[in-house]
N, C-alpha and C positions, 0 to 999 in steps of 0.2 A: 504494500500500500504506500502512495508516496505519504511523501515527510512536509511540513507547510509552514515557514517561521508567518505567522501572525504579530502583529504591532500595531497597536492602536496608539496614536499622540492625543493629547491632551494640552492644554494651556495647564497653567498655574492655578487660574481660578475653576478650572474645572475637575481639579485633581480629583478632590473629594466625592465629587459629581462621579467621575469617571471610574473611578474604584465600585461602588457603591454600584451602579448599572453591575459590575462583574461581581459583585458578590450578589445580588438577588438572582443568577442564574444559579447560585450554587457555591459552596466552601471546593466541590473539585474543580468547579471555573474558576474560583480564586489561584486553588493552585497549582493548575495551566501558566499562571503569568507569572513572571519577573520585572521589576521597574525601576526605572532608573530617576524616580520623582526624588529621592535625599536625595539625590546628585545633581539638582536641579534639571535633571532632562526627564520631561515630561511625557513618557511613553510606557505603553507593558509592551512584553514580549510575549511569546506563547509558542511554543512548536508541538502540532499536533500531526497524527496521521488522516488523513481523509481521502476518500476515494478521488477526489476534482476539487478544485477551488470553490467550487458552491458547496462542498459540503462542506469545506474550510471555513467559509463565510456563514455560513449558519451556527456555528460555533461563538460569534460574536452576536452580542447583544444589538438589537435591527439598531438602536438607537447611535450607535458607535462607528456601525457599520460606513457611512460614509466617509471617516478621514481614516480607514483601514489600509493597512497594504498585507499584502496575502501573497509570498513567494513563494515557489516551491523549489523542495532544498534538493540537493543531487550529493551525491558521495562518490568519488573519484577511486579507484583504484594506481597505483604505484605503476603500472605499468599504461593505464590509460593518461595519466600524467604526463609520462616519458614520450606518447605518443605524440601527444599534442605539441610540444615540443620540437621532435622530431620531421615536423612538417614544415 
């Protein structure tokens, strides 16, 4: 199943805001995330598995969902490295 880093940003003033949307999904949605708000960078993190980016996206609160970014992550083997390289 792929792998999908999830990152929601947030302002300052909506820290509390923004937390709070991910805890009413759930204490396991809370801890899906990582955040970097003490460090003053106002963002969670999250890497989940989901079949497609919509099911990535479903995973987020609809309310959040618009300043979302939803990557999906890829893992390189040592020798596909060398490949790339190689070219």
């Amino acid at each position: 199943m792929p792998t999908y880093l999830i990152e929601t940003p947030h302002t300052m003033e909506e820290c509390a805001w923004s937390l709070k949307q991910i805890l009413d999904h759930g204490t396991q949605m809370l801890d899906k995330f990582n955040w970097g708000c003490m460090d003053d960078e106002h963002r969670g993190w999250a890497i989940v598995e989901a079949a497609n980016k919509f099911e990535a996206q479903d995973i987020i609160p609809t309310i959040l969902r618009s300043k979302a970014r939803i990557i999906e992550l890829q893992k390189f083997t040592a020798d596909e490295v060398r490949a790339f390289h190689a070219r």
